[in-house]
Residue frames as a rotation matrix with the C-alpha (Angstrom) as fourth column:
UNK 1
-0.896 0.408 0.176 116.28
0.117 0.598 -0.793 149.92
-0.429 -0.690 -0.583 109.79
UNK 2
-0.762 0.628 0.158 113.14
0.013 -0.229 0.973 149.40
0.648 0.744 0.166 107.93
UNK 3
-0.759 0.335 0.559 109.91
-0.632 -0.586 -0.507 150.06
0.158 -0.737 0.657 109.74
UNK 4
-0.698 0.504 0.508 107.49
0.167 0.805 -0.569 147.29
-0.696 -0.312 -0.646 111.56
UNK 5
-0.844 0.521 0.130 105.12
0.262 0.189 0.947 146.06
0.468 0.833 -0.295 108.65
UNK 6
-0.532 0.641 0.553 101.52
-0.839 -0.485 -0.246 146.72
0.111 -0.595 0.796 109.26
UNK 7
-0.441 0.212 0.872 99.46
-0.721 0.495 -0.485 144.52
-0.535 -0.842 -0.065 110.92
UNK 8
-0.947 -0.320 -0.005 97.79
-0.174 0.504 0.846 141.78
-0.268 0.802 -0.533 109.45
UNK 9
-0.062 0.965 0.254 94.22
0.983 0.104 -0.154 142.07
-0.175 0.240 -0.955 109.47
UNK 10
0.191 0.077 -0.978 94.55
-0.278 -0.952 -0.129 145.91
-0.941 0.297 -0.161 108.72
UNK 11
-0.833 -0.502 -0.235 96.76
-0.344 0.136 0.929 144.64
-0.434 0.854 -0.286 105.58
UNK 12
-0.687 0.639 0.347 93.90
0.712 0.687 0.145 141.87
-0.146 0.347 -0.927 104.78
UNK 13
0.157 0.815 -0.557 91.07
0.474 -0.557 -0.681 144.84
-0.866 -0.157 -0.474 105.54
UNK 14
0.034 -0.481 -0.876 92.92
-0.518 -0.758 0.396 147.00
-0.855 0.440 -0.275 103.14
UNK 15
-0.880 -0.084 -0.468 93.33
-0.471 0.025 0.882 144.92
-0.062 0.996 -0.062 100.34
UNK 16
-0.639 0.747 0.186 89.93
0.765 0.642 0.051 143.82
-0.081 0.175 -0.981 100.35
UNK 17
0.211 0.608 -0.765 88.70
0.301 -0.785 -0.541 147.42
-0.930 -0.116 -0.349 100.31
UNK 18
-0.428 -0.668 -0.608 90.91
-0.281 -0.541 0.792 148.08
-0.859 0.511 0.044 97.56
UNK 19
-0.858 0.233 0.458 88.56
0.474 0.705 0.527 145.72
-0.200 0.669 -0.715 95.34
UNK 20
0.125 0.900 -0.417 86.08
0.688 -0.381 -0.617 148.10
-0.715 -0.210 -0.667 96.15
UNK 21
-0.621 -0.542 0.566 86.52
0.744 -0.181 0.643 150.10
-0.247 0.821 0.516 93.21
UNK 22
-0.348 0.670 0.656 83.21
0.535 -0.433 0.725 151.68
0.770 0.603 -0.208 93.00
UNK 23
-0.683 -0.174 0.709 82.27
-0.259 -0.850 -0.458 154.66
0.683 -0.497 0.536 95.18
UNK 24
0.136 0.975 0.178 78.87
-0.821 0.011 0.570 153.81
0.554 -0.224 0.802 95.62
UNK 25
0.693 0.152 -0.705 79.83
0.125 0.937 0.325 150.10
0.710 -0.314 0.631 96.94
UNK 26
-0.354 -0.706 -0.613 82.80
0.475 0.429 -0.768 151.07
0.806 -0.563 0.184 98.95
UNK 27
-0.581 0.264 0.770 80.38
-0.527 -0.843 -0.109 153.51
0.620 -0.469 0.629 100.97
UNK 28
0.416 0.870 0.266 77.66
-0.800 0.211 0.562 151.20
0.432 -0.446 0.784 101.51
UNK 29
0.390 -0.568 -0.725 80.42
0.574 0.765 -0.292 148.41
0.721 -0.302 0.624 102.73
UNK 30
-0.668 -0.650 0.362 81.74
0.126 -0.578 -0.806 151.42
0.734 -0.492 0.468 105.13
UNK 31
-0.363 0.534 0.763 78.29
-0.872 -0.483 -0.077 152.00
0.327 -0.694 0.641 106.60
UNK 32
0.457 0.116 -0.882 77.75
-0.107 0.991 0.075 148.18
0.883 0.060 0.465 106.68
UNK 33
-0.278 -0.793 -0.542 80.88
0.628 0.277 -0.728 148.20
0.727 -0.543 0.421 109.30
UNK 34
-0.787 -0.142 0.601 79.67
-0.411 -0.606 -0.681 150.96
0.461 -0.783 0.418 111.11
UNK 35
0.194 0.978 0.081 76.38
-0.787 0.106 0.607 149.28
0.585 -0.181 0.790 111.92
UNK 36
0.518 -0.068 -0.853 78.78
0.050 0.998 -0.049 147.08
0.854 -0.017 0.520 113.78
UNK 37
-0.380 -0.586 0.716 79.92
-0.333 -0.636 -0.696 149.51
0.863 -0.503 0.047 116.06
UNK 38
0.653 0.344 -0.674 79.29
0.641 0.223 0.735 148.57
0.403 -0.912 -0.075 119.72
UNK 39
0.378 -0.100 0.920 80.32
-0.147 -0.988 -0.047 151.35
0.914 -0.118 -0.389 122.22
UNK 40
-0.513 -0.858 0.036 83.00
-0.293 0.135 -0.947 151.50
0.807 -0.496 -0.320 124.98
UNK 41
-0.047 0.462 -0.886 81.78
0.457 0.799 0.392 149.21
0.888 -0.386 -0.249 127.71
UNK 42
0.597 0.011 0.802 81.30
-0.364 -0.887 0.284 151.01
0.715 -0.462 -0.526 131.16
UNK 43
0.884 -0.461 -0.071 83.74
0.105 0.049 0.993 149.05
-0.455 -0.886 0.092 133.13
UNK 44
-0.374 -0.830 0.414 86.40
0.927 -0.340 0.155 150.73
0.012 0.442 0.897 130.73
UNK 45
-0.894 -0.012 0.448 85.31
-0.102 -0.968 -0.229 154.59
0.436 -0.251 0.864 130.56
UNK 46
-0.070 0.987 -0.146 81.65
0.979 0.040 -0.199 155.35
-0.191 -0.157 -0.969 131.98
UNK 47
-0.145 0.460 0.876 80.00
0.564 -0.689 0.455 159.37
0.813 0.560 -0.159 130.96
UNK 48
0.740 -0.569 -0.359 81.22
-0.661 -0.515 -0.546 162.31
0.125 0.642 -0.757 131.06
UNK 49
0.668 -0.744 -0.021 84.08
0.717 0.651 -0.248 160.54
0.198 0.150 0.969 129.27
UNK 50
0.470 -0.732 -0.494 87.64
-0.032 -0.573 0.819 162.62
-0.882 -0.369 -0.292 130.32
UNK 51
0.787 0.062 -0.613 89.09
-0.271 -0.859 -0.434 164.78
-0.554 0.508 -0.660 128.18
UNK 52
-0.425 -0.892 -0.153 92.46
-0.809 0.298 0.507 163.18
-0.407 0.340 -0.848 127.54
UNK 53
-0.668 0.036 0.743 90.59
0.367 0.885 0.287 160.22
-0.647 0.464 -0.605 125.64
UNK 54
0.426 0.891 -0.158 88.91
0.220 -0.272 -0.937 162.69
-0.878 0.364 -0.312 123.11
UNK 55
-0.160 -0.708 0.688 90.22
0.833 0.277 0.478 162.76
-0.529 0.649 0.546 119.74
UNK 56
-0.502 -0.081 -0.861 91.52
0.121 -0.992 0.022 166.31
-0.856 -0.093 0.508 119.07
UNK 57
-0.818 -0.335 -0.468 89.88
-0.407 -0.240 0.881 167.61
-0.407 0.911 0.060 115.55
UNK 58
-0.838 0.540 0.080 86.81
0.528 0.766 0.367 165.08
0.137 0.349 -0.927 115.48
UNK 59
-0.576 0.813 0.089 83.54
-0.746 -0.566 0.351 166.41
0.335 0.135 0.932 114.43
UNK 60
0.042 0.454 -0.890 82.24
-0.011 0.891 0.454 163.35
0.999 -0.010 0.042 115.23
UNK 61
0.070 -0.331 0.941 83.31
-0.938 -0.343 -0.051 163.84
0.339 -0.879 -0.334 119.23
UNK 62
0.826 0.258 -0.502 85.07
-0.235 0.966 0.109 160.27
0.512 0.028 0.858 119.28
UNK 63
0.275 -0.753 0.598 87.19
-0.905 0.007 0.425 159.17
-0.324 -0.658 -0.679 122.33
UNK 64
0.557 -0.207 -0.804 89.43
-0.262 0.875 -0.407 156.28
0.788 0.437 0.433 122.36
UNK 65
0.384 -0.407 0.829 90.79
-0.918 -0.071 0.391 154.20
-0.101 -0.911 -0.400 124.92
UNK 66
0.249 -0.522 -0.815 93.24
-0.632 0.550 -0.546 151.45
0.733 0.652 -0.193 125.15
UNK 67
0.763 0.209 0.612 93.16
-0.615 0.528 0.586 148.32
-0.200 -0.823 0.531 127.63
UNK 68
-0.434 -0.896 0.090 96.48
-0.884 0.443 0.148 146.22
-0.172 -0.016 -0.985 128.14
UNK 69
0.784 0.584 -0.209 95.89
-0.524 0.804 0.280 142.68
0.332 -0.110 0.937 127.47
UNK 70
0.676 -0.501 0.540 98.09
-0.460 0.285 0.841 139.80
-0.575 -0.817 -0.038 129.25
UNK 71
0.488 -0.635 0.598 99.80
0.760 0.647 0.067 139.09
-0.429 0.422 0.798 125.94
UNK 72
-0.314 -0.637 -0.704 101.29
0.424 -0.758 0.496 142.61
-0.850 -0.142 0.508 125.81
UNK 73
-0.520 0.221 0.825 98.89
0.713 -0.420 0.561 143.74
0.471 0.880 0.061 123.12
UNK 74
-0.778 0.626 0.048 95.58
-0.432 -0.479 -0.764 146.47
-0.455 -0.616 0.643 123.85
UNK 75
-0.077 0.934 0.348 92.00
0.982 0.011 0.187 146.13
0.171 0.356 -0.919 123.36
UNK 76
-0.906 -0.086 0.415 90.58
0.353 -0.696 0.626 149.25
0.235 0.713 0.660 121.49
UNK 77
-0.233 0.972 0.008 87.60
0.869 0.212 -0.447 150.72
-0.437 -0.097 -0.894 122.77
UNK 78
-0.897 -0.335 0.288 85.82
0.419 -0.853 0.310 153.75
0.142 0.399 0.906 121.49
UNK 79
-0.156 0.927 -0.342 82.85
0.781 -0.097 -0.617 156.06
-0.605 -0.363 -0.708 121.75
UNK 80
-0.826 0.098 0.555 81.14
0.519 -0.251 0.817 158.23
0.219 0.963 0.156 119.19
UNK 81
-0.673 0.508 -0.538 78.79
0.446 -0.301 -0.843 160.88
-0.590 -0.807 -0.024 120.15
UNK 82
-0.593 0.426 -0.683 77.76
-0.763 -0.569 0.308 162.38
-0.257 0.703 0.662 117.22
UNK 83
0.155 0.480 0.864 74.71
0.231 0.832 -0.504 159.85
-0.960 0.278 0.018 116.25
UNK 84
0.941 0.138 -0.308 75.86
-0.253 -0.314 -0.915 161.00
-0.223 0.939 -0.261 112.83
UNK 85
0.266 -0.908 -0.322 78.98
-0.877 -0.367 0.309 160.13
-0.399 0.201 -0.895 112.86
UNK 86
0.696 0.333 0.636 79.11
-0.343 0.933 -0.113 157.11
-0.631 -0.139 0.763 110.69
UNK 87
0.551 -0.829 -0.095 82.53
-0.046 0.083 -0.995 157.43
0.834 0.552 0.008 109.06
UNK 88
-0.206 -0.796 0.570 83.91
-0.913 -0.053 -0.404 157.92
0.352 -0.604 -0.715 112.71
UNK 89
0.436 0.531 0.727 81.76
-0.693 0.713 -0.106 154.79
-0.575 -0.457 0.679 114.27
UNK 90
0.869 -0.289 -0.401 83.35
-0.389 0.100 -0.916 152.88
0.305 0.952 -0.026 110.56
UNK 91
0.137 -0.988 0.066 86.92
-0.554 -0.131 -0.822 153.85
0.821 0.076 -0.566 111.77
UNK 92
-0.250 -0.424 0.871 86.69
-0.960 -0.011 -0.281 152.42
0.129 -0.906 -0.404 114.78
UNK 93
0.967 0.237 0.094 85.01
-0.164 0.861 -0.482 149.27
-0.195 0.450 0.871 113.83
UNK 94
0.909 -0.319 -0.269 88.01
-0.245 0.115 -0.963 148.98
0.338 0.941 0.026 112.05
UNK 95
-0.323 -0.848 0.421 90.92
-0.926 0.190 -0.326 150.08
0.196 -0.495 -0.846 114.43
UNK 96
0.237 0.359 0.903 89.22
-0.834 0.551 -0.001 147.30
-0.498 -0.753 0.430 116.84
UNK 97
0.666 0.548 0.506 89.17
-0.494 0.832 -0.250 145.02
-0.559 -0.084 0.825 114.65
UNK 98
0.846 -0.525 -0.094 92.18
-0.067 0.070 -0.995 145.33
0.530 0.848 0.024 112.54
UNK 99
0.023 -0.983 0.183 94.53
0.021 -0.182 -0.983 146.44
1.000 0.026 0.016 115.30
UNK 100
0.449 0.025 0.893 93.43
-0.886 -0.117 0.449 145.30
0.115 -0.993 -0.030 118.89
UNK 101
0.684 -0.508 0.523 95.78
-0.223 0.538 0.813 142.39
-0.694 -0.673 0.254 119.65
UNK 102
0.837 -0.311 0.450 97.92
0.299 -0.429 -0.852 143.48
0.459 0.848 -0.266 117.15
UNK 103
-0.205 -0.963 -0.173 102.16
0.835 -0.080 -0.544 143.89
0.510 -0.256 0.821 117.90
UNK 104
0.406 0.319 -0.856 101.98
0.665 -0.746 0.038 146.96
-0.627 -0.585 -0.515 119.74
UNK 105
-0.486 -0.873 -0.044 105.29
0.268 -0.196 0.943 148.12
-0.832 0.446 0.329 117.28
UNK 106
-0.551 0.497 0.670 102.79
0.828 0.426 0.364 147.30
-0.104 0.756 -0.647 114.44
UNK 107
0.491 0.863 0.119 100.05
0.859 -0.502 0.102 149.59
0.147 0.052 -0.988 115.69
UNK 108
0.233 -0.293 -0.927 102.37
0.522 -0.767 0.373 152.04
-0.820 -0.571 -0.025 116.54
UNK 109
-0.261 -0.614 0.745 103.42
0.497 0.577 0.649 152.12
-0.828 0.540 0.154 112.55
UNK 110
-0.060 0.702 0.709 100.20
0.983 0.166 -0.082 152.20
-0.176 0.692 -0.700 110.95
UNK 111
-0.919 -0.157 0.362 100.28
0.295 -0.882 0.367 155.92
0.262 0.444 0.857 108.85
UNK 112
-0.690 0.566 -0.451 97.99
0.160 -0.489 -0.858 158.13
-0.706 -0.664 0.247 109.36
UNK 113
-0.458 0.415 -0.786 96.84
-0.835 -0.505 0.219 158.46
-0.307 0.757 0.578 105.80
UNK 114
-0.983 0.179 0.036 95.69
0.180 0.921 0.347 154.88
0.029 0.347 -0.937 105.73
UNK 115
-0.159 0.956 -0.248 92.17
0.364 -0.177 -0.915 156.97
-0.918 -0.236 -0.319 106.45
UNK 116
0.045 0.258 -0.965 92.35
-0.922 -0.361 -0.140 158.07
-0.384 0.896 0.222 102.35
UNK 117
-0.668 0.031 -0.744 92.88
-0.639 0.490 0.594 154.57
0.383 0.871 -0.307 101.39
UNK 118
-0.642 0.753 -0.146 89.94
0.743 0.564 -0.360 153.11
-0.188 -0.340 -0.922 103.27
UNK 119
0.243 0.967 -0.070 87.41
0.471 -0.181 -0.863 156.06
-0.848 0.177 -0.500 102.71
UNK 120
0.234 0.118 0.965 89.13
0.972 -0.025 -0.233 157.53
-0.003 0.993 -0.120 99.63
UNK 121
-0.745 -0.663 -0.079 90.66
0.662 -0.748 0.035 160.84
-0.083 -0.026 0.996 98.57
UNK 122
-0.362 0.519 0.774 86.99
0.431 -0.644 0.633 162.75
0.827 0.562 0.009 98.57
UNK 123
0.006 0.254 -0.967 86.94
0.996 -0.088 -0.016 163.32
-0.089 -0.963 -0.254 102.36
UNK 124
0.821 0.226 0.524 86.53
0.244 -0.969 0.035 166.89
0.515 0.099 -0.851 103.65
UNK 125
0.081 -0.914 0.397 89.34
0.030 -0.396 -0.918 168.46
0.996 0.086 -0.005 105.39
UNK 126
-0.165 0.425 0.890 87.59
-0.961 -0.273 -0.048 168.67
0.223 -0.863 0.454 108.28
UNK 127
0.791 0.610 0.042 86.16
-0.606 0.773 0.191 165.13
0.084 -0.177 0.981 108.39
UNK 128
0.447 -0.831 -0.332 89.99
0.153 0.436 -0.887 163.67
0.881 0.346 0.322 106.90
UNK 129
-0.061 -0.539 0.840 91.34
-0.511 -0.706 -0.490 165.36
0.857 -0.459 -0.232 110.04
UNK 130
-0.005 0.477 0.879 89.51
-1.000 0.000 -0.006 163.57
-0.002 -0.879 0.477 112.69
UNK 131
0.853 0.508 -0.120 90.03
-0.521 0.814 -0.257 160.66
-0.033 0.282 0.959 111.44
UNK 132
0.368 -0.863 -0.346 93.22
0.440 0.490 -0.753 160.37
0.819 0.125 0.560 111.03
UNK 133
-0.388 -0.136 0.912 93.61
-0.804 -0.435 -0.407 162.12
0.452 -0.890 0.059 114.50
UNK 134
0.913 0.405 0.046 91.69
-0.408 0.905 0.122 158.41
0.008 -0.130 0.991 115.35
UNK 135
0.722 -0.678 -0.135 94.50
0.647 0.732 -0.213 156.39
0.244 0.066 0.968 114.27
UNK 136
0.009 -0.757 0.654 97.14
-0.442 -0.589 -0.676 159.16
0.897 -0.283 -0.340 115.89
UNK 137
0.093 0.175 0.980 95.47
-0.990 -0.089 0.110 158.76
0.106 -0.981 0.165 119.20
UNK 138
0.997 0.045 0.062 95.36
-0.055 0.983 0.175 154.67
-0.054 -0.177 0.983 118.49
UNK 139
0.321 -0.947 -0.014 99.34
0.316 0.121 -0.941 154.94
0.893 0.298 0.338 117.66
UNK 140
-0.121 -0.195 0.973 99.79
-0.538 -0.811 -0.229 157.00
0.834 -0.552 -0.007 120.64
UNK 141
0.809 0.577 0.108 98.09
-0.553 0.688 0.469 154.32
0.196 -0.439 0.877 122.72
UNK 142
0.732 -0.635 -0.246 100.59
0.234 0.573 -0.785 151.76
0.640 0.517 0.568 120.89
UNK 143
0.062 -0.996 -0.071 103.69
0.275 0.085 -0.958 153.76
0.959 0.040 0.279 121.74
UNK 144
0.418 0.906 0.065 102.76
-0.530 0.185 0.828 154.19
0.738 -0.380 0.557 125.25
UNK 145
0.875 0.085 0.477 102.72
-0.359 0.774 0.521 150.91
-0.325 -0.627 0.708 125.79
UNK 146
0.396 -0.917 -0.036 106.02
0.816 0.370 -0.445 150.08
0.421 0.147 0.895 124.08
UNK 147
-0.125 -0.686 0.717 107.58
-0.349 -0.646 -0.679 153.02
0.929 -0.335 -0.159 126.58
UNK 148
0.460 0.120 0.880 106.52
-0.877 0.214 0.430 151.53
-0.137 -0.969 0.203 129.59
UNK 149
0.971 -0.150 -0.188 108.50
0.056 0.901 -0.431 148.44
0.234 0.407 0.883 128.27
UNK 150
0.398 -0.614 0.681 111.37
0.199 -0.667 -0.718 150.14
0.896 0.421 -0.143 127.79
């Protein structure tokens, strides 16, 4: 059984980073995206956000939450405390946009290392961690909802 392809605007995101070739340009195209961040809406979480939507590992202290939609996908929200955190603020841009009405199967799928081929293999250990603890916590979401199917 081969495993659900990955979405298609992640796929599209991805190979259009991949052109990014130079360090210096795929950074300033990362902080570009984050400057697009817009923060979880209060009639989805409101402050203090609850623990079970904090993403274990994140220096960045970035929750994530997942709204059903009526075509059995989610909308992605997220929050970012760290006003520094502009590789986590990035990632989430991204999930959102790559992988909110997105198969659920799909998003469940999506690897965790896809955070080295968007920011590249020079992350810290620390930083790499939290990030890809992001897209755990967005898979997690995913499968979820494809148990409550079930």
């Amino acid at each position: 059984m081969t495993s659900p392809a990955l979405p298609e605007k992640l796929e599209r995101f991805l190979e259009g980073i991949d052109l990014l070739e130079d360090r210096s340009e795929r950074i300033q195209a990362l902080i570009e995206i984050a400057e697009r961040f817009r923060e979880v809406p209060e009639t989805v979480a409101k402050r203090p956000f609850r623990d079970e939507h904090k993403v274990p590992a994140c220096e960045s202290q970035a929750y994530v939450w997942a709204v059903p939609r009526p075509d059995g996908t989610q909308k992605f929200w997220f929050a970012v405390e760290n006003p520094q955190g502009i590789s986590a603020r990035s990632l989430a841009v991204i999930l959102d946009e790559t992988l909110s009405g997105a198969p659920p199967a799909n998003v469940a799928a999506v690897p965790g290392d896809v955070v080295y081929r968007i920011f590249g293999n020079e992350l810290s250990m620390g930083k790499s961690m939290g990030l890809m603890s992001m897209v755990s916590m967005v898979q997690n979401e995913a499968k979820k909802l494809l148990r409550g199917r079930a």
